[in-house]
C-alpha positions as CSV (number, residue, x, y, z in Angstrom):
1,X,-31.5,-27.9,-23.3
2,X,-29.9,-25.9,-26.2
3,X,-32.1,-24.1,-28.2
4,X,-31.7,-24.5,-32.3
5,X,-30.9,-21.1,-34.8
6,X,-33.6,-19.5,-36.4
7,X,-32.1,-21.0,-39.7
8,X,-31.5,-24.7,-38.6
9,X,-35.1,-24.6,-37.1
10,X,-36.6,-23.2,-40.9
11,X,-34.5,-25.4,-42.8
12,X,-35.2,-28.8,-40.8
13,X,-39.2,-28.0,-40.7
14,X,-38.8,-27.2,-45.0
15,X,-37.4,-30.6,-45.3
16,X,-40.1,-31.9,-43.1
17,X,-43.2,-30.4,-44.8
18,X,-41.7,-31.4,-47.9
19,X,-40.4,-34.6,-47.9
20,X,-43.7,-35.8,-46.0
21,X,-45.5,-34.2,-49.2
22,X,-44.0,-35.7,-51.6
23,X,-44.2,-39.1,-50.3
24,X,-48.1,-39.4,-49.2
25,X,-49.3,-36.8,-52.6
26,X,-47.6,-39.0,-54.5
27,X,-49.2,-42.1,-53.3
28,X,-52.3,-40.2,-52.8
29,X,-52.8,-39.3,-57.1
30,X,-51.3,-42.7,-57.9
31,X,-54.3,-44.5,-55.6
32,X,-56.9,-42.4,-57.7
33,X,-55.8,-42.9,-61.4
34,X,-53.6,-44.0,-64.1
35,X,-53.5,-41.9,-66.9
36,X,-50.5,-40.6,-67.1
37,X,-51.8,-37.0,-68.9
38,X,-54.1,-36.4,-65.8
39,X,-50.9,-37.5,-63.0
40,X,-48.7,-35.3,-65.0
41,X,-51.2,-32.5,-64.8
42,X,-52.3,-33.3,-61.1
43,X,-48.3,-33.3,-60.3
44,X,-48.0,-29.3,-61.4
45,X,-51.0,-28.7,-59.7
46,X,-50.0,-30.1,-56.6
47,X,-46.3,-28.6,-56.9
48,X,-47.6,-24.4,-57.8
49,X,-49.7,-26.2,-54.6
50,X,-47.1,-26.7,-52.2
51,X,-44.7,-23.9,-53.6
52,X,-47.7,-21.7,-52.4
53,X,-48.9,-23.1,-48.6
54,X,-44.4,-23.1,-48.2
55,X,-44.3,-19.5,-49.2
56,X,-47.1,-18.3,-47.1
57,X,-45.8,-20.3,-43.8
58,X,-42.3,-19.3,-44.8
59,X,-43.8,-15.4,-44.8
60,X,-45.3,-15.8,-41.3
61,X,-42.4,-17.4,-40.0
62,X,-39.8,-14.7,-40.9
63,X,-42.1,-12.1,-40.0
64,X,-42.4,-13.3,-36.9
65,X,-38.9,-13.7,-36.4
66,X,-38.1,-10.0,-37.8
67,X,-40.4,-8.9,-35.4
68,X,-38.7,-10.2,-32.5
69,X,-35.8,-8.7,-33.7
70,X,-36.7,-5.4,-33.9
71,X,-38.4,-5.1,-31.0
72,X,-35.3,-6.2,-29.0
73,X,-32.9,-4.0,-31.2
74,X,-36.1,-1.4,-29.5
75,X,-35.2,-2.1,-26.3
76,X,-31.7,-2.8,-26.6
77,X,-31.7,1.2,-28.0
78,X,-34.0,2.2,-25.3
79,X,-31.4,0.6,-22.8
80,X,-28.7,1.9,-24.1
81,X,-30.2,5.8,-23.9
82,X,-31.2,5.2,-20.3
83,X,-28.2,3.5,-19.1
84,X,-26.0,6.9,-20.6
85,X,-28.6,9.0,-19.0
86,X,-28.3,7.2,-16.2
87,X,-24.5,7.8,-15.6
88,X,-25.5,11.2,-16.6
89,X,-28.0,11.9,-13.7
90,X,-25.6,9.4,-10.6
91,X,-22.4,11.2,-11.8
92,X,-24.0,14.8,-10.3
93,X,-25.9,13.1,-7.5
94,X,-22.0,11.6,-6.6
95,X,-20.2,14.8,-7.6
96,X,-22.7,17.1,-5.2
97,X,-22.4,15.3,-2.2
98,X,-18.2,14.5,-2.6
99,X,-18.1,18.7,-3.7
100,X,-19.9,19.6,-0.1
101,X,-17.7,16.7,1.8
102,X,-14.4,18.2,0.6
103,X,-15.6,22.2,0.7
104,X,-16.7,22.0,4.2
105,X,-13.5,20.0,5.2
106,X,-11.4,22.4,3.4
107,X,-13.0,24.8,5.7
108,X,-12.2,23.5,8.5
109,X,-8.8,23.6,7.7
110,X,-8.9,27.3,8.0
111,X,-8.3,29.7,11.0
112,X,-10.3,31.5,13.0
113,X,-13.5,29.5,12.9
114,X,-16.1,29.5,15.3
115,X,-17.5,26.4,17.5
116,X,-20.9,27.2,16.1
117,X,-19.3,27.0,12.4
118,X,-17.3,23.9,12.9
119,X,-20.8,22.2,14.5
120,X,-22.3,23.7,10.9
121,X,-19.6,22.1,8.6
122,X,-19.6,18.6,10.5
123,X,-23.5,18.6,10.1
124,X,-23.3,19.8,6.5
125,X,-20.6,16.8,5.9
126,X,-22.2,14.1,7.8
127,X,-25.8,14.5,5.9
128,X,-23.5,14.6,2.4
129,X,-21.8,11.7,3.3
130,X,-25.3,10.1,4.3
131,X,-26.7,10.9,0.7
132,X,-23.8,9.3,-1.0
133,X,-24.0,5.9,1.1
134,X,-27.2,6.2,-0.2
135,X,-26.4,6.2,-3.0
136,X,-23.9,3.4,-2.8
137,X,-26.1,1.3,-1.6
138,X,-29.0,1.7,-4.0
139,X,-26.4,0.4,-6.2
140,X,-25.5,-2.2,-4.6
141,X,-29.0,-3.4,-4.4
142,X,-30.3,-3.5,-7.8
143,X,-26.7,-4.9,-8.9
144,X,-27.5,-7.9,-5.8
145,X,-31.1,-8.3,-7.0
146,X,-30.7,-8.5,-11.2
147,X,-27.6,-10.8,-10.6
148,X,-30.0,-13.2,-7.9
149,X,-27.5,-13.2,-5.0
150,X,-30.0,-11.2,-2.9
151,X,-30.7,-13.1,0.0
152,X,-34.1,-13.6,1.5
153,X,-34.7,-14.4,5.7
154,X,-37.8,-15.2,7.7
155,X,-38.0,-12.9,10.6
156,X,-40.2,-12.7,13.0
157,X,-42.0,-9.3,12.4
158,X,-44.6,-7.5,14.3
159,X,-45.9,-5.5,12.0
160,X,-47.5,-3.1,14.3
161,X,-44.8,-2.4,16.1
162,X,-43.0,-2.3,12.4
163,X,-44.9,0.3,11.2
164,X,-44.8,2.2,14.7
165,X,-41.0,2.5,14.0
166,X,-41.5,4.4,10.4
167,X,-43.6,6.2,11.5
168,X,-41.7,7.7,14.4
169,X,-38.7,7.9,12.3
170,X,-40.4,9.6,9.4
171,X,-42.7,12.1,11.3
172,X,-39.2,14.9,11.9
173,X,-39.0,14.6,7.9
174,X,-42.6,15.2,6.7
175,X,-43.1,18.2,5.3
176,X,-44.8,20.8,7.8
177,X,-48.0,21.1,5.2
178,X,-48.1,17.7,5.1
179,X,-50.3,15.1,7.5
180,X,-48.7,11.7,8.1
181,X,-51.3,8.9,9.5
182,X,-50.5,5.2,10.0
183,X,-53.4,2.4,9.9
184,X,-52.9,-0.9,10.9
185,X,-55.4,-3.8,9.7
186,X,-54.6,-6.9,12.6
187,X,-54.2,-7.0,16.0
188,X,-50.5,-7.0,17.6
189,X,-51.4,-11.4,17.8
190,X,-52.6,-11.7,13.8
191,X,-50.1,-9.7,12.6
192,X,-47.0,-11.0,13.5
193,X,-45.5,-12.7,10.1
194,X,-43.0,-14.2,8.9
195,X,-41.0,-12.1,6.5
196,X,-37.4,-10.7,5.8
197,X,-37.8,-7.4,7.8
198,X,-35.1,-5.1,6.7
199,X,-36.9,-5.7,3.0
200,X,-40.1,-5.3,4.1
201,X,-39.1,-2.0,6.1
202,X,-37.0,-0.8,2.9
203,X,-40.0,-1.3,0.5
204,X,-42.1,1.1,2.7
205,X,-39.0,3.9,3.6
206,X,-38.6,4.0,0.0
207,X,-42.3,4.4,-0.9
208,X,-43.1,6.9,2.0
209,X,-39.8,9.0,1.0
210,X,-40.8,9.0,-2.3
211,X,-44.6,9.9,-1.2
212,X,-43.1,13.1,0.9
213,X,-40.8,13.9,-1.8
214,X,-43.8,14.6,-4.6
215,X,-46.3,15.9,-2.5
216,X,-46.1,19.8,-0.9
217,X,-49.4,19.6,0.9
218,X,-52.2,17.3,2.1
219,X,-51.8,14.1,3.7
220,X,-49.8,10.9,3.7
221,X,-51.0,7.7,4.6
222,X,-49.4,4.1,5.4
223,X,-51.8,1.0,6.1
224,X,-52.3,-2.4,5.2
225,X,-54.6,-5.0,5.3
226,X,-55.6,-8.6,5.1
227,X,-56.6,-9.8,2.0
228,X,-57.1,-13.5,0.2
229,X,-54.7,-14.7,2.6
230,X,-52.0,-11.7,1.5
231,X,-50.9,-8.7,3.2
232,X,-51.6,-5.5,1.2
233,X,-49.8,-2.6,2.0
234,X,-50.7,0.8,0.7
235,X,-48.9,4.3,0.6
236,X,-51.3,7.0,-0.7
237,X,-50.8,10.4,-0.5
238,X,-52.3,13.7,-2.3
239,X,-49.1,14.5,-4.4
240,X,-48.7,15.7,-8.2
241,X,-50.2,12.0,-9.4
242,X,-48.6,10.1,-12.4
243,X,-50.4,9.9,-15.8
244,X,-51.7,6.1,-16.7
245,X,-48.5,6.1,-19.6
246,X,-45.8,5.8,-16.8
247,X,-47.6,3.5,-14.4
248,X,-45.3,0.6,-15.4
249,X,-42.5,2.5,-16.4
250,X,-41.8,4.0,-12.8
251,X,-40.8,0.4,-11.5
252,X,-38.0,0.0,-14.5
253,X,-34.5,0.4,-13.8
254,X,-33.0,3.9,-14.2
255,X,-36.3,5.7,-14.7
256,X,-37.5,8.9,-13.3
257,X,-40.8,10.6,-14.0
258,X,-40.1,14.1,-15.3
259,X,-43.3,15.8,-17.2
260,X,-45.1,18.9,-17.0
261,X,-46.9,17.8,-13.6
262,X,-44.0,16.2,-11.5
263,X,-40.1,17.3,-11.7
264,X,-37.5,15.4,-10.2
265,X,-35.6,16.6,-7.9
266,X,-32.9,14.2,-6.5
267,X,-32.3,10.3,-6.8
268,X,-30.6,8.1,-9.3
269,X,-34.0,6.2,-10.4
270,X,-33.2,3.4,-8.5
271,X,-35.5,3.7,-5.4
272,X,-39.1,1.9,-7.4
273,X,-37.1,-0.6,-9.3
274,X,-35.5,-1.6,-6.0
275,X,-38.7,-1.8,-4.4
276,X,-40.0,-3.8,-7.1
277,X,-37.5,-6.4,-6.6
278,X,-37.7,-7.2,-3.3
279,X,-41.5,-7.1,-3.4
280,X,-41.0,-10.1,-5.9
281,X,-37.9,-11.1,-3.6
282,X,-40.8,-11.8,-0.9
283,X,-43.2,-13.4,-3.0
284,X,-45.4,-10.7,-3.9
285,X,-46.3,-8.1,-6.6
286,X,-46.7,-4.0,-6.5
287,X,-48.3,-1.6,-8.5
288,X,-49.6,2.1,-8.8
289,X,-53.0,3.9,-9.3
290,X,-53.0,7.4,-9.6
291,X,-54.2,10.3,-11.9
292,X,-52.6,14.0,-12.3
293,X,-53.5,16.0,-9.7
294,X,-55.1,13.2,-7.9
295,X,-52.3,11.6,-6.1
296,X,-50.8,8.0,-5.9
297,X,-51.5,4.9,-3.9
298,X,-48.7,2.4,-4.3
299,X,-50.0,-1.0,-3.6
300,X,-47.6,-4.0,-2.8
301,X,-48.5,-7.5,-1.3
302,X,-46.8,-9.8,0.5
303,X,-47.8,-13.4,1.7
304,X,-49.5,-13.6,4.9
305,X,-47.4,-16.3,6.9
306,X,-48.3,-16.3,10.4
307,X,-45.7,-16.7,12.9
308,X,-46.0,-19.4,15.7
């Protein structure tokens, strides 16, 4: 249904109010006398009346609509400065890969080197060229998700044997300070869902990456749980933390926590926004709670449909 203008919307409820004003006052003072001193002073009464209750509706009404206004010119600013910082930040994460693809190539090019260097300079290119399809397809993610041609299945998902898998594949990367444990809340029989598993694994890559990525020493924990008929998954660990101000803001698009406690180091932004998307992709929600110094726990639910 199209929606009227600000201006056809004002202008159709004046003529409204007033028309219905005129009509029943006047039949109003006419039913209650008929001197025509006291209707002719009951008339300017009731018009400074009506010029008043129209002004102060008419004050509320544009404020309300100014208001809008400038709080989306606000975030249309705000978007604006983080899109350009944005190509800012992906154009060196894409030129430091494609520099170390094409120096080590060049490299290779050359005489005289070694079987032990050319095994260096294909390893060197390969994880490059890893970190920019990463890259590419963090991109091609969020574009899929904002646009809504994401596409959802329903596999059938141990998630036992789910969480088995990341955590063998993320134990070589953990840092050596750094204890990774996994807890698992069902049995192998209750916790078989169904869910779209390449999402479900993506959310928890991305949160345990990040998790490794902000913490230098302590511990690092994946589990999840059944809950009001919902699995909740949680990644805690005993990183730098995140002040209470950026809790929501670390899920937007193109945002990266930089104060005085946590520095970025790599990544376009991407990696919490894309998480948030498929979380709501799945039917569920996620959030953070964490303190400086504290850590984080990342919380994200998803529902608990049990497979036959």
């Amino acid at each position: 249904m199209r929606k009227f203008k600000f201006e056809y919307k004002i202008t159709i409820i004046y003529l409204i109010v007033g028309g219905a004003w005129i009509i029943f006052s006047d039949k109003l003072i006419a039913s209650l006398t008929d001197d025509n001193s006291v209707l002719t002073e009951m008339q300017t009464y009731k018009g400074w009346f009506y010029v008043t209750i129209t002004a102060i509706l008419l004050f509320f009404m544009v404020k309300n609509h100014l208001l809008k206004l400038r709080k989306a010119q606000q975030e249309a600013v705000e978007s604006n400065r983080l899109k350009s910082a944005f190509l800012q930040n992906i154009s060196h994460e894409i030129r430091t890969p494609m520099n170390s693809i094409i120096g080590f190539s060049n490299l290779l090019e050359t005489e005289n080197v070694s079987k032990q260097e050319t095994s260096e300079y294909v390893a060197n290119i390969t994880t490059s060229s890893k970190q920019l399809l990463k890259i590419v397809d963090e991109l091609m993610d969020i574009s899929l998700i904002e646009t809504g041609n994401m596409k959802v299945s329903q596999d059938k998902v141990n998630l036992n044997l789910l969480l088995d898998d990341i955590y063998n594949s993320f134990t070589p990367l953990i840092k050596n300070k750094i204890q990774f444990a996994v807890k698992k809340g069902l049995s192998d029989e209750r916790g078989t869902i169904c869910t779209d598993e390449m999402k479900l694994s993506q959310i928890i890559s991305n949160l345990v990456t990040n998790a490794n990525k902000y913490s230098e020493e302590g511990s690092i924990t994946l589990s999840y749980l059944l809950q009001n008929n919902e699995i909740r998954f949680c990644v805690s660990d005993t990183g730098a933390g995140i002040p209470p101000q950026f809790h929501k803001q670390v899920f937007q698009r193109f945002r990266q926590l930089n104060t005085s406690e946590t520095k970025i180091n790599d990544g376009v932004g991407l990696g919490l926004s894309i998480c948030k998307g498929n979380v709501e992709l799945l039917g569920g929600k996620i959030w953070v709670e964490s303190n400086p110094g504290k850590g984080s726990s990342f919380y994200f639910t998803i529902p608990y449909l049990k497979a036959e």
